[in-house]
N, C-alpha and C positions, 0 to 999 in steps of 0.2 A: 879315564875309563876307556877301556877297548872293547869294542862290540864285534863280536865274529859272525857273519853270517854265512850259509849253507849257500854254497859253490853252484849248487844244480840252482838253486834258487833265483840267485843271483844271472846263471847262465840264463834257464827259463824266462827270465824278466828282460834278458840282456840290457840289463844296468851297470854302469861301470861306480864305483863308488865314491866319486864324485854327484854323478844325477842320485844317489839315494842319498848323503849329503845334500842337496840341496832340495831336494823333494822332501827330506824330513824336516829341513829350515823352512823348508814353503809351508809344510800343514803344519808346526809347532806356533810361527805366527799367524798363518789366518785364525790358528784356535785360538789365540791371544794369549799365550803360554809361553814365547819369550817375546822381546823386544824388536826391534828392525836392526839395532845395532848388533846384537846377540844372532841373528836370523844370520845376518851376513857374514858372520864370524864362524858361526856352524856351517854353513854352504862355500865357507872360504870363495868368496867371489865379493870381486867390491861392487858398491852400491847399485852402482850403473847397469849393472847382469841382472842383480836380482830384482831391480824395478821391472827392469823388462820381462825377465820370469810372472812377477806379481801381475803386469797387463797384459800378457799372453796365457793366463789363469783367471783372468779377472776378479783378482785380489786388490780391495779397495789396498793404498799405502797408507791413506790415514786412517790413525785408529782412534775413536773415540774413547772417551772412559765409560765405563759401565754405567748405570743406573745408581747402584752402591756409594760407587766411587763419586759420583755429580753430588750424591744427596749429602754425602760426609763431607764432602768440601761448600756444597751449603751452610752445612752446619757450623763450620770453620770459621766461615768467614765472617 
């Protein structure tokens, strides 16, 4: 998929497109919408950047499982 974004936009922001890369991997996983593995992969930075991004956001690294996910694997086991 290619995503084109507006020029002035991007000027106004002065973001290179690498930091919206990695600004959409930051808030895709604080939502808990991809992975850490997937996050790093999207923001093309290895691990060691984007922790540091994640504590200079203060973005927990660990993610717990939901509520959902705890009770169905209750139920599992």
């Amino acid at each position: 998929m290619k995503l084109d974004l507006p020029d002035d936009i991007l000027f106004s922001a002065e973001a290179s497109s690498q930091e919206l890369r990695l600004a959409l991997a930051l808030q895709l996983y604080s939502d808990s919408r991809v992975n850490y593995a997937d996050a790093c992969k999207l923001a093309e930075v290895a691990p060691g950047l984007f922790d540091r991004e994640l504590a200079r956001r203060d973005i927990s690294v660990i993610r717990f499982p939901s509520v959902n996910t705890w009770r169905e694997r209750q139920r599992a086991g």
